[in-house]
Every structure is written in C-alpha cells, then in structure tokens.
C-alpha positions in Angstrom: 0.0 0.0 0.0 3.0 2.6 0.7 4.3 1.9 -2.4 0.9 2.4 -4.3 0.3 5.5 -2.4 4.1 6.6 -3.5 3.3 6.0 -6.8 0.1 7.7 -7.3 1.8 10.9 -4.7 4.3 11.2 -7.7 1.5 11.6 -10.2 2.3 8.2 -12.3 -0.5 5.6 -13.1 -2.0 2.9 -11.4 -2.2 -0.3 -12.6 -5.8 -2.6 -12.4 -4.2 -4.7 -10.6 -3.0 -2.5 -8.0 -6.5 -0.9 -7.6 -8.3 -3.8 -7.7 -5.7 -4.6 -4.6 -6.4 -1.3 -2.8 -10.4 -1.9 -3.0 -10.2 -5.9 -1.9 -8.2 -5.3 1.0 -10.0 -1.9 2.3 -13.3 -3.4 2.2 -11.8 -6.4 3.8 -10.5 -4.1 7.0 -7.0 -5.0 5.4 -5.7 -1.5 4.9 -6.2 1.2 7.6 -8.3 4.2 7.2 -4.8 6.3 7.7 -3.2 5.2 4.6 -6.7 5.0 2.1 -7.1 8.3 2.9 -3.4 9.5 2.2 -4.1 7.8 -1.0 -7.6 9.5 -1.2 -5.9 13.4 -1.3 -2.8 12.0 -3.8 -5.7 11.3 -6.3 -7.8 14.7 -4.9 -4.5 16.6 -6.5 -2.8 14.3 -9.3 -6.1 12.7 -10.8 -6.7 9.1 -13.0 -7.0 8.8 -16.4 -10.2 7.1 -17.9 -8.5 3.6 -18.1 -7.4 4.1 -14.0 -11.1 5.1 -13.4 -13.2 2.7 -15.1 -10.9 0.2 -12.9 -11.9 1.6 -9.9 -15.3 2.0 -11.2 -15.5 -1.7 -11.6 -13.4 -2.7 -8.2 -16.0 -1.0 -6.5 -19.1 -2.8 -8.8 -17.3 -6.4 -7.8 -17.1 -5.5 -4.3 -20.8 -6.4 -3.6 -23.4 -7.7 -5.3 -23.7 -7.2 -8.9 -28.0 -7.1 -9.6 -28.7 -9.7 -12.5 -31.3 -8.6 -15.1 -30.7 -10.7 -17.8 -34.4 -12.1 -17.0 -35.6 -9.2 -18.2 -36.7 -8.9 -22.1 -35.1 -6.1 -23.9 -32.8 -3.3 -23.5 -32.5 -1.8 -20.3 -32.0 1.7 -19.9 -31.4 3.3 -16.6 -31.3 6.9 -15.7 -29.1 9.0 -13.1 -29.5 12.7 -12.2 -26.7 14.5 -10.1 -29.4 15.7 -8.2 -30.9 19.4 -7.7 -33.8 21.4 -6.4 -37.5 20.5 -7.7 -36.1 17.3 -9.6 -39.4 15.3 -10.2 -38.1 13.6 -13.3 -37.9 9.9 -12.5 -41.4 10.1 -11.6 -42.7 11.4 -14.8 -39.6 9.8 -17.1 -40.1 5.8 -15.6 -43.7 5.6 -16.7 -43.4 7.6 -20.3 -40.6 5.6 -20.7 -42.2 2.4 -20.0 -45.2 3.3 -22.1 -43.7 3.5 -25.5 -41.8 -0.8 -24.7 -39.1 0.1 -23.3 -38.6 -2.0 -20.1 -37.4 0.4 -16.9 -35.8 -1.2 -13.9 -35.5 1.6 -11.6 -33.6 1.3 -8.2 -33.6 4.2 -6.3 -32.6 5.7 -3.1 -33.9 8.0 -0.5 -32.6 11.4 -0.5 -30.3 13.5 2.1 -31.1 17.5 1.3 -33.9 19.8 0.1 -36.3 16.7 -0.4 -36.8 13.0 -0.5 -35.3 10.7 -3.4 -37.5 9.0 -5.9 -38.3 6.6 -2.8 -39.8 9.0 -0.5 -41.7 11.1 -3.5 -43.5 8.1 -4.1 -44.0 7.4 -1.0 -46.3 10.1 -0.3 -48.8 7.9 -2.8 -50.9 5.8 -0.1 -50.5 2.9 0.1 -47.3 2.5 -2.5 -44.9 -0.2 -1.8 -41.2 -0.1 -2.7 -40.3 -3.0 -0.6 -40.8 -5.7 -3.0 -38.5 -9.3 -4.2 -36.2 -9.6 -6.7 -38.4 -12.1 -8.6 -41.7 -9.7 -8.5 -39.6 -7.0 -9.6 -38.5 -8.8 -12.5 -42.1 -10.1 -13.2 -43.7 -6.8 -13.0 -40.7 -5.6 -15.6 -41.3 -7.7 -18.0 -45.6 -7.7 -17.5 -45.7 -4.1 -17.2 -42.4 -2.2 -18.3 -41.8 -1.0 -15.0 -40.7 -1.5 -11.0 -39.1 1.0 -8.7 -37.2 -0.7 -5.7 -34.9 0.5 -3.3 -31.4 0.0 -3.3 -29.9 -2.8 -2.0 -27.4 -2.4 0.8 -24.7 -4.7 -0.6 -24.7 -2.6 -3.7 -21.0 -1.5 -4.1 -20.5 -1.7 -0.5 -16.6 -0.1 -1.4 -18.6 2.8 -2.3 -20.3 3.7 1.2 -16.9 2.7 2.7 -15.1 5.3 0.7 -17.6 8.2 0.0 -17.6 8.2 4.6 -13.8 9.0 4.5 -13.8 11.4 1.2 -16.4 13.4 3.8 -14.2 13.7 6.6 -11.1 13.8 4.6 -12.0 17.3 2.2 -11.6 14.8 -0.6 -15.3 14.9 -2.1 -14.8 17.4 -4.7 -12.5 15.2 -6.9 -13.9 14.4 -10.9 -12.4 10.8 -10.6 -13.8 9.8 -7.5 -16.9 11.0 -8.3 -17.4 9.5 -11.3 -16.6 6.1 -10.2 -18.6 6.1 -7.2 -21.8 7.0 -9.6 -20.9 4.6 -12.1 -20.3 1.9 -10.0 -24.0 2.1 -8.4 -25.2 2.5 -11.9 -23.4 -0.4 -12.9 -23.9 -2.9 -9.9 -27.3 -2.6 -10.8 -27.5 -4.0 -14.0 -28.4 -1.5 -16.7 -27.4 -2.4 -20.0 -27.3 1.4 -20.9 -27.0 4.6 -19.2 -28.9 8.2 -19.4 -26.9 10.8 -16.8 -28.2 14.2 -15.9 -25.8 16.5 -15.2 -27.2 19.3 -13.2 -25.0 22.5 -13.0 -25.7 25.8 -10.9 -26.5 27.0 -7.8 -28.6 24.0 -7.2 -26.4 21.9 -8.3 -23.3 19.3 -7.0 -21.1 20.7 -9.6 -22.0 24.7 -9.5 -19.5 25.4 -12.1 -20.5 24.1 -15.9 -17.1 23.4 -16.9 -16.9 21.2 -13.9 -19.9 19.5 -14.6 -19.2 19.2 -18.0 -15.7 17.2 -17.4 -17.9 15.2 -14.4 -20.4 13.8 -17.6 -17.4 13.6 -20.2 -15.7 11.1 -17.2 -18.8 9.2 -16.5 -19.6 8.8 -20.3 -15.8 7.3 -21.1 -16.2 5.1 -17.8 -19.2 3.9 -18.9 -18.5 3.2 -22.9 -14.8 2.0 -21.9 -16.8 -1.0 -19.4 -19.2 -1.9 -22.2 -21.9 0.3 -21.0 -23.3 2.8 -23.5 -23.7 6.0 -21.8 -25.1 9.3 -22.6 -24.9 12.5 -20.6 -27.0 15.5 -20.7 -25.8 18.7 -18.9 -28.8 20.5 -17.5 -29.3 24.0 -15.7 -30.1 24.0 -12.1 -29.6 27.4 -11.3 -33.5 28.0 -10.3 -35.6 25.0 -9.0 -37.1 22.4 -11.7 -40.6 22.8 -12.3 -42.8 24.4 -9.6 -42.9 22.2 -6.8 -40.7 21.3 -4.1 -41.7 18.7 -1.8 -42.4 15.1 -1.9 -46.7 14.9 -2.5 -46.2 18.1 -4.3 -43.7 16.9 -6.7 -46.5 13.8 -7.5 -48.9 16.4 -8.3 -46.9 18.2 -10.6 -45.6 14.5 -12.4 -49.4 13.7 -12.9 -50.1 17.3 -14.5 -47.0 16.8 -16.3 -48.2 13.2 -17.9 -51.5 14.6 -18.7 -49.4 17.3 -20.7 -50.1 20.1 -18.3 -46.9 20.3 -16.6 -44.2 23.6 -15.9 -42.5 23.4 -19.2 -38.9 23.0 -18.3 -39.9 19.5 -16.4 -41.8 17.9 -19.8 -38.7 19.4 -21.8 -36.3 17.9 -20.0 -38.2 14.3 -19.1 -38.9 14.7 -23.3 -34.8 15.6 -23.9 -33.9 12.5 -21.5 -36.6 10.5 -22.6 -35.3 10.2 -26.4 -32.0 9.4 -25.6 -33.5 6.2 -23.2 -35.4 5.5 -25.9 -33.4 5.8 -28.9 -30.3 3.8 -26.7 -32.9 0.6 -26.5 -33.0 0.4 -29.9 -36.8 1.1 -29.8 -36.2 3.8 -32.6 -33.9 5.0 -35.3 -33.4 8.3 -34.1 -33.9 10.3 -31.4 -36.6 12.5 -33.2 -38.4 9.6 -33.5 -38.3 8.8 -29.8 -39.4 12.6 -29.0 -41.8 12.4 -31.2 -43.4 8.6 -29.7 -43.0 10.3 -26.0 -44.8 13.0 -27.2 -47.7 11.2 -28.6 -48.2 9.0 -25.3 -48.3 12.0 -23.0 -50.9 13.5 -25.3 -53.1 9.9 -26.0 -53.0 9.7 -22.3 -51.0 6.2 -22.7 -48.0 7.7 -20.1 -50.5 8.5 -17.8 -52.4 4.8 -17.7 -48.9 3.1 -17.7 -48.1 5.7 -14.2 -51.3 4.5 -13.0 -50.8 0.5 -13.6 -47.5 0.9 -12.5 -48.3 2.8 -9.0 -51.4 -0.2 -8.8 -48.7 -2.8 -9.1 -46.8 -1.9 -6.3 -50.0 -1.6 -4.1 -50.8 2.0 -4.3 -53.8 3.7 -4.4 -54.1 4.7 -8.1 -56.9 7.0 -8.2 -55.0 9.6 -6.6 -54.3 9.9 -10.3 -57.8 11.7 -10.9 -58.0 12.3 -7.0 -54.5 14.7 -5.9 -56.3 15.4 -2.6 -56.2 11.8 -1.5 -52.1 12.8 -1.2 -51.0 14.1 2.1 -52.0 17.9 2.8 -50.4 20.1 5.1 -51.9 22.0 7.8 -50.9 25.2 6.6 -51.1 27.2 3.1 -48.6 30.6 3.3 -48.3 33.5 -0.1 -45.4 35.0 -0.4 -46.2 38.1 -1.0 -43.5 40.2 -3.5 -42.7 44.1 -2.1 -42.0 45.1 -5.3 -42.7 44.9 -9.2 -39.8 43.7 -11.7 -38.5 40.7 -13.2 -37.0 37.9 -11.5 -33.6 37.6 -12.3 -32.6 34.9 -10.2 -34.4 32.8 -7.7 -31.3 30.9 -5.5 -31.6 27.2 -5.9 -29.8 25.8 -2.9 -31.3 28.5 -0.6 -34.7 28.0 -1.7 -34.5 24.3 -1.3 -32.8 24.5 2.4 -36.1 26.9 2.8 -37.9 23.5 1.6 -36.1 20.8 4.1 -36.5 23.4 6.7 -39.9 23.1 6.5 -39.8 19.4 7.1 -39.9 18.0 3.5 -36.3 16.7 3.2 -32.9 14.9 6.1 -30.5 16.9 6.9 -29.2 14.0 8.5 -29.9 10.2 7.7 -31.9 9.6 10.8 -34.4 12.6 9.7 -37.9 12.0 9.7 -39.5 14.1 6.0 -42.9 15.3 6.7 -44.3 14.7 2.9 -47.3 16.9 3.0 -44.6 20.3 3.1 -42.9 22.3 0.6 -43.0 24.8 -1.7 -45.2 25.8 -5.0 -43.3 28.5 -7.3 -45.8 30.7 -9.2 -43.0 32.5 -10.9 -39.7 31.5 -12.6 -36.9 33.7 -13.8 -37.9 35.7 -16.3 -41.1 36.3 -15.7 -42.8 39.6 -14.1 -44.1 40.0 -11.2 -46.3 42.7 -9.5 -46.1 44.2 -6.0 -48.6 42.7 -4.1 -48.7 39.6 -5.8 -47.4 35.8 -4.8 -44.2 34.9 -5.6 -45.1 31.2 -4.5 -47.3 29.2 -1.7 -45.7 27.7 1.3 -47.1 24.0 2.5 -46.3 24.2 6.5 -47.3 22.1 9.0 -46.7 25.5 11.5 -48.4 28.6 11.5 -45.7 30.8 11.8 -43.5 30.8 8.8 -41.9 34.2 9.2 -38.2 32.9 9.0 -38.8 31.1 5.6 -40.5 33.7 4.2 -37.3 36.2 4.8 -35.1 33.3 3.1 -36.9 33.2 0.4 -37.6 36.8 -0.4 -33.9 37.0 -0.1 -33.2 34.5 -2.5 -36.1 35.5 -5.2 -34.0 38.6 -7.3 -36.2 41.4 -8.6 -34.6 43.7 -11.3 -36.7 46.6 -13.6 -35.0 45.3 -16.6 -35.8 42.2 -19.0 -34.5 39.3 -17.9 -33.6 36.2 -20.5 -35.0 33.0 -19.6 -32.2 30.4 -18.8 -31.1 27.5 -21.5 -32.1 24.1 -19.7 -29.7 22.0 -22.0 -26.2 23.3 -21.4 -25.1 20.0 -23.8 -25.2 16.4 -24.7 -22.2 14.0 -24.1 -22.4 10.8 -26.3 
C-alpha cells in the first residue's frame, strides 16, 4: 500500500491490478483508514486517467453484489441525475418511458437535502410499496415495463466505505472519484445502458459548468470504456425544476406533467432525457423519433395509464391519479407576497431548497424523519414579471408561523426593472 500510495503521490499511473488490490483489502479491513485516505488526497491533486477510473469504477461494482437482469426482455435503460432542487423527473420519465416498450428497472434511493429521493416522493402515494422481491420485480418488468425498488445495501458496498472518508477527509470534490462512485451504483445494478443528468448551478453538486461538464465527459468514457453505453445531458439547475418542491407536491406536478399540463422546463427535459433512453434501447432510429413517440403517449394519455398501472402494481392507491387530494396535505397554506414589481432575475436554488427541508420536507441528517405533505409551489420562474402585491409562491407548512422562511426566500427570489432572458435548460449532450 505505501508503495501504491508513493506511486500515485508522484502523479504516475495505477495499474488494475494495483487498484483492484487497494479496494479488496480496504473493504476487507485489510488496509487502515490512515493510509486510504493519504491515497484519497494523492488522487484529490494528481487525478486518473479514464482507463485508471473505469478500474476503480468496476473494483468497486465487484465489491458487492452485482444485480442480474438478464431475466428481463429487452434493452434496459437506466437513468441517473446529479441531483438538484424541484427534480421530479424519475417520476414522470419511468412511466413515459415504460409506455412507448421500453422496459425500466429503476432502483432508487432516498434522499439527504432539500427533499426526499425518488423513494420518499412516491411514498407520499398511499399505500405504495417499494419493498418488494427480486423475482416480482422482475415479473412486474417484464408484464408491465416498470418496477421502482430501493437499493440494495450490498450494492457496491466499497462505495459507502469510501464516500464516509472522502467526507471527513476534504476529498469529495474530486472528478475521478466521483465518477466512479456514480458509475459503480449505476453499474452494480444491471443497466445495459446509461442516461446521466448532469445538473449544474447553484442548485447543483457541480455549481460550475465546466466542472460539470468534465464530471459527464468522465462518467460517459467510464461507462462506454466498461461496455456500457452512456449518454450524458448537462442541465441547468440554477432556479428549481418545475414548480414544486416537496415530496406529494412533486407527485402532483408528475401527474399534471403526464397529462401534458406540466411547468414546461420539467416535460422538456423528461422529453430531452426520454429520447435518448429510448433511442439507446433500440426502440427507434433516431432520437426525433423517440421525441416524437413520448410526445404522442403523454398526449393519448397512454403515459399517464402506464403511471397508474404501475403505481397499482406496487400496491398503491391509483386513483390519486384523478383524485390529488387523497395525497398528504399540510396544515398550513402561506403567499409570499413580493414588495415590489420587476423581473425575477434569479431565484437561488440551494437556498430555496434548504427553505424546503426546513420546513420538514427533506434529512438533513440520515436519521431525519421528511414530513411529505410540506414544501413549496413557485408561481413564478426567472424571467417572468411580477407585481407588487402579488405571490411569488405558496408555502405547505405544517406551522403557523413561517416568518423565517419567508425572509429566506424573499432574499433568494431577485427582482430587477430590466428584462430578464430565460435560462437555457440543456447546457449540452455528451455521447
């Protein structure tokens, strides 16, 4: 291990072998925390090439359990997002997905920050199960196009072991590591092709673009370079996805969105990510053609009957589909009321989510208990013009007294007397 650590210190490149070494023996309690993480901060400052990272990528994938999907007919396509503020896409993307053949074997987990993951969002439908076997969630693939499970917890167990000591050891914010620890969840769980979502902004993991852009051009080479083909789109998350923020609120909005009423930027990007799942199972000739299919089933209502089936499968109550009230409510409805007239020229992502998990709706720490009644509703994005006097967006509270979000958030929501351009929600598309 000294030597390797040597090596790597003095910028030169690590052999398979030698990783594949490093990851056997730390998972094993082999190699002490002490000397991982010195090797931890030599990669934090000289980096891997692709070749180095795809074999970590894959030392970490054959460090647990490797989910076998081979039972399932056709090309699967899985999807990742990088996370962000507002980010209700699974939920709208599995079933449209689904609905055109294309079979979607989503595992998900629950979410630390501004909201719940996938799993808590559809919690919030009553009754819906995530808890289910290996053999109905194959069965309900193949009958229905769609499961949603939860992660397993011997899923590249090298992963958890590593991503604890990059947090106490300042060595998070490194490309190479970060790639491989998304890749090699991705991977361990059987997709036979990839979709990543990028986020960059202030809501954002990777605030910068150019970041985020080297992030998806890593993950992409990991992915292809391991027999995986792997598309990335770069998206904004400088302002909050859609309108809703919270986890039965965010169900509302995927239901409006899949009967084609949705916030525009959410049905352009589940449309943008959509085609490329599509289009990668082979299910068209071109991704036009895919836009053009997705487009079709949100408007026959065929995405919305497959989100209904699906949430009926996993023993949820589907007429909350016709019925949003049947979904958790919270006590309290708050307007946030604007002081002034202008146009919003920046509404904070980060801050207005905190605002969000503040109010209960996502864990700040593991052991958090999400309320998933609260959260917020935007009425405005940037861009558009607002008058004095009128609401900026409603606050879901379960207290009365919200007077401490509501100064967040007016300091976070940017007023300006000039024009303001809307934001570009595709930055670009790594292939």
């Amino acid at each position: 291990m000294y030597d390797i650590i040597e090596k790597k210190r003095d910028g030169k490149i690590l052999k398979e072998i030698e990783i594949n070494y490093v990851i056997k023996n730390y998972v094993e309690h082999k190699i002490p925390d002490y000397q991982m993480s010195a090797l931890l901060m030599a990669i934090y400052f000289k980096g891997m090439t692709i070749k180095e990272s795809a074999a970590l990528t894959m030392a970490m994938v054959n460090s647990g359990e490797r989910i076998n999907l081979e039972d399932i007919t056709g090309i699967k396509v899985d999807k990742h997002s990088t996370g962000g503020v507002g980010d209700t896409t699974t939920i709208v993307l599995a079933p449209l997905v689904a609905s055109v053949g294309v079979p979607v074997a989503k595992m998900s987990g629950r979410g630390l920050g501004h909201t719940g993951g996938t799993l808590d969002k559809l919690e919030a439908i009553p009754g819906f199960n995530i808890e289910i076997s290996n053999e109905k969630f194959i069965k309900l693939v193949n009958e229905a196009n769609l499961a949603v499970i939860g992660q397993t917890a011997n899923l590249a167990p090298a992963d958890k072991l590593l991503y604890s000591l990059r947090d106490v050891t300042a060595t998070v914010n490194s490309i190479p590591l970060i790639a491989s620890s998304i890749m090699s969840k991705k991977i361990a769980s059987g997709a036979d092709r990839l979709v990543l979502d990028v986020k960059t902004g202030k809501g954002a993991f990777m605030e910068n673009p150019i970041d985020a852009k080297q992030l998806a051009k890593t993950m992409v080479e990991i992915g292809n370079s391991v027999g995986i083909k792997t598309v990335a789109v770069i998206s904004n998350m400088e302002e909050p996805l859609g309108y809703a923020i919270g986890n039965a609120l965010e169900i509302k909005e995927a239901v409006l969105t899949l009967k084609d009423r949705g916030p525009s930027d959410l049905t352009e990007l589940c449309l943008n990510l959509g085609s490329q799942m599509v289009y990668l199972a082979e299910k068209t000739s071109s991704i036009e053609e895919a836009r053009e299919l997705l487009k079709e089933n949100i408007k026959n209502g065929k995405a919305l009957l497959k989100f209904k089936e699906f949430i009926k499968n996993q023993s949820g109550d589907p007429t909350v589909i016709d019925k949003p009230n049947k979904l958790s409510k919270a006590k309290y409805k708050t307007e946030l009321i604007s002081n002034e007239s202008g146009y919003i020229k920046e509404i904070t992502a980060n801050e207005i989510g905190k605002a969000a998990m503040m109010l209960g709706a996502g864990r700040e720490r593991k052991d958090s208990v999400i309320n998933l009644a609260v959260g917020l509703v935007l009425h405005k994005k940037v861009g558009d013009f607002v008058k004095a006097g009128e609401s900026l967006l409603t606050i879901h509270s379960e207290e009365e007294d919200v007077k401490l979000i509501k100064t967040i958030l007016l300091n976070n929501i940017i007023l300006t007397e000039e024009v303001v351009e809307k934001l570009p929600l595709i930055y670009e598309i790594i292939k």
